[in-house]
N, C-alpha and C positions, 0 to 999 in steps of 0.2 A: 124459332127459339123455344118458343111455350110446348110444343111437342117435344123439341128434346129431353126437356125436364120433366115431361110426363112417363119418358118412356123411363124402365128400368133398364140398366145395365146387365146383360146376360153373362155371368161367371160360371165358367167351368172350371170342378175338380180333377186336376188329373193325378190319379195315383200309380206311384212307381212299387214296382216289388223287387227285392235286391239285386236278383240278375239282369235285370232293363235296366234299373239304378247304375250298376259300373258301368254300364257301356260295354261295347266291343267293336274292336280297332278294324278299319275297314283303308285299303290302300288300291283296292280295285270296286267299281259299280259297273255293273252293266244292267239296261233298262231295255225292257222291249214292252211293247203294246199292240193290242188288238182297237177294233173301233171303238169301245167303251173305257178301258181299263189298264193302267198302266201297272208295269213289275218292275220293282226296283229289286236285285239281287245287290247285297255288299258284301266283300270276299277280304279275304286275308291272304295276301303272298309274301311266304315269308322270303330275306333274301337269297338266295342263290339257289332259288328252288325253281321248279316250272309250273307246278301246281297248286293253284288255290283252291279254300276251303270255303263254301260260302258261309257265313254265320248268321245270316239277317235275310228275307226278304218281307218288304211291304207291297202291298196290292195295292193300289189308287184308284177311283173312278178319274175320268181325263179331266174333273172341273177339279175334284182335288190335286190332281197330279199340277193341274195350271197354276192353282195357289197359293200348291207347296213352291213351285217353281218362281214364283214373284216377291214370295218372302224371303227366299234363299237369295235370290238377284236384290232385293234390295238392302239384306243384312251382310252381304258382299261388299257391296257399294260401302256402308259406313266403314264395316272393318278396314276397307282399303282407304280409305278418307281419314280414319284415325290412325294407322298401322301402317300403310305403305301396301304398295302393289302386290297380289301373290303372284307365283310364278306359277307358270303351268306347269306342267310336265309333259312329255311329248311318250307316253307310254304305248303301245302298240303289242294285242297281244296275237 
């Protein structure tokens, strides 16, 4: 307990610049990985078209990609605990 009040808490600034700020709308991801490092591509297709556009990719090393993927699974879990279940969707390209 006396350690935890010794330690300082570590904040990060994270700054947005206005085009990371809106966001952009992604209805497809596709991920692939080597032994180190994961790729997230997120893609936009629009409807009745075949072809998407990617707009976003992030790189991950695989301990980040694990602990994006544990905050994702657990901010899931509440939204589905407050909200109701999502539905999947059974997309196949």
């Amino acid at each position: 307990m006396e350690q935890q009040s010794n330690q300082k808490k570590k904040q990060i600034q994270i700054n947005l610049n206005d085009r990371v700020m809106n966001g952009q709308f992604s209805n497809i991801s596709i991920i692939n990985h080597d032994a180190s490092t994961f790729v997230f591509d997120f893609a936009y297709l629009p409807p009745g078209m075949n072809k998407a556009n990617v707009g976003s990719r992030i790189i991950m090393s695989s301990s980040e990609a694990k602990s994006f993927y544990l905050a994702l699974k657990e901010n899931i879990e509440k939204y589905e605990q407050k909200l109701g279940v999502i539905q999947e969707k059974n997309f196949l390209l």
